[in-house]
C-alpha positions as CSV (number, residue, x, y, z in Angstrom):
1,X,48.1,122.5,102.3
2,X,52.0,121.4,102.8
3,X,54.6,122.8,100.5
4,X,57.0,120.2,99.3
5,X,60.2,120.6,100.8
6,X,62.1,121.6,97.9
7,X,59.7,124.7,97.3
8,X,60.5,125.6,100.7
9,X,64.1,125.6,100.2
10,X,63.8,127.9,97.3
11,X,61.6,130.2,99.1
12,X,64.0,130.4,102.0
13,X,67.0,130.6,99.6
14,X,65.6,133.6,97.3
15,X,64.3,135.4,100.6
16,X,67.9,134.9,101.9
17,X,69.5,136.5,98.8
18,X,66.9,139.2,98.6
19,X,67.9,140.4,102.3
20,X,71.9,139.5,101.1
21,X,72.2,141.6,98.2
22,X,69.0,144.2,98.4
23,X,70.8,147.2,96.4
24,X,70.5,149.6,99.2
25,X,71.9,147.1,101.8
26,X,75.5,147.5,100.0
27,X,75.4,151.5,99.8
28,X,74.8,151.8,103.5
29,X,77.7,149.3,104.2
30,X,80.1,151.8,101.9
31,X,78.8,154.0,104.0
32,X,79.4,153.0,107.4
33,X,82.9,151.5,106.4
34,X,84.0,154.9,104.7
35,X,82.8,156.0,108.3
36,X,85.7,154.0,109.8
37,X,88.6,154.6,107.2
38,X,88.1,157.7,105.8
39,X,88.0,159.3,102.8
40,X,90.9,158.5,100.3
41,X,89.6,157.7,97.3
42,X,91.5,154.2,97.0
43,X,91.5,152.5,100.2
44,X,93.2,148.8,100.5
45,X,91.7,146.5,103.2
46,X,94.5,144.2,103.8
47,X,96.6,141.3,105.9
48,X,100.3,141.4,106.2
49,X,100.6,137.8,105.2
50,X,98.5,138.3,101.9
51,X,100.2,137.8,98.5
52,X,97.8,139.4,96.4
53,X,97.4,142.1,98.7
54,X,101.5,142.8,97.9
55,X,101.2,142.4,94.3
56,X,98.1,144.8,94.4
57,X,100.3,147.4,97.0
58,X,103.1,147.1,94.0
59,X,100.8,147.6,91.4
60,X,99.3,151.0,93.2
61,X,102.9,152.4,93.7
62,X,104.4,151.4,90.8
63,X,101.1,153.7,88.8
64,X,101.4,156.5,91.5
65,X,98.0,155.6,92.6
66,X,97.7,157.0,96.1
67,X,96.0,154.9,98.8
68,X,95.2,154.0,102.2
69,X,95.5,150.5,103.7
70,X,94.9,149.1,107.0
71,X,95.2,145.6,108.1
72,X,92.1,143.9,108.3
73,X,93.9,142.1,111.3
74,X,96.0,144.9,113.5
75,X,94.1,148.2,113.5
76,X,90.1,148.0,114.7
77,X,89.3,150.3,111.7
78,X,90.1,148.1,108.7
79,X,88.5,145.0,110.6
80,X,85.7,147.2,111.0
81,X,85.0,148.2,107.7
82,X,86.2,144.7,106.6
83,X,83.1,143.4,108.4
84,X,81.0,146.4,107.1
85,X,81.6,144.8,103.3
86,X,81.3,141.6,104.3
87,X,84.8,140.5,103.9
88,X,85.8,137.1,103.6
89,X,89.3,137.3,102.5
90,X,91.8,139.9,101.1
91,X,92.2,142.2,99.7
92,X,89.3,144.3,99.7
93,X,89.8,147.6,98.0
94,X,87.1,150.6,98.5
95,X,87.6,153.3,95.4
96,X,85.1,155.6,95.6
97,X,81.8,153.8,96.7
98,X,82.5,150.2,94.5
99,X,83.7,147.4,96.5
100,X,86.7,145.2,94.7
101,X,87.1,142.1,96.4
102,X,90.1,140.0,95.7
103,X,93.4,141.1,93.4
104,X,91.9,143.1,90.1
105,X,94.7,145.4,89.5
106,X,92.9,146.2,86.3
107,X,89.3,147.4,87.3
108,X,90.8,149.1,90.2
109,X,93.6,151.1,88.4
110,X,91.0,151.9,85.5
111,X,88.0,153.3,88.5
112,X,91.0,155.1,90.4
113,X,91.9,156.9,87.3
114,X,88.4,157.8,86.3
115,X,85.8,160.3,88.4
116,X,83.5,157.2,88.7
117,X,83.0,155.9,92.2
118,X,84.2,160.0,93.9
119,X,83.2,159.9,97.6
């Protein structure tokens, strides 16, 4: 018996995301980034040509929010662990073990200030 090509598609497609986003999948990744960057609670995965990622760099100093960032483009470790999370822009901001992708001042100020998300 054939399966209809659409049924196929939505097999393939759900098998895909199962593999994508399996919650274990993104802990090792936090993992094996943190391997390459280190420890700081807050750390900013940026490019020096990235707006948001100098609005968000303002927004961290201007709260006393202390940080790491490497470029995602000149040092090996920040394009490392920008591959790790699966980056496909900037910036990516590790605080703790949750991911922020993209400029969210507000979630990332509010898990830096709280013990959520300690390494």
């Amino acid at each position: 018996m054939a399966l209809p090509p659409r049924l196929l598609f939505a097999i393939a497609g759900v098998a895909f995301a199962a593999i994508v986003f399996w919650p274990g999948r993104q802990a090792d990744a936090v993992t094996r980034a943190r391997a390459l960057v280190g420890d700081s609670k807050v750390v900013m995965l940026s490019a020096e040509w990235c707006g948001y990622c100098n609005r968000l760099r303002a927004d961290l100093n201007r709260r006393n929010v202390p940080f790491a960032e490497f470029d995602v483009e000149k040092t090996s470790a920040g394009r490392g662990a920008w591959k790790e999370l699966g980056g496909r822009g900037v910036p990516v901001t590790l605080v703790g073990d949750q991911v922020i992708r993209g400029y969210d001042p507000q979630r990332i100020l509010a898990l830096a200030a709280s013990g959520r998300g300690a390494p």
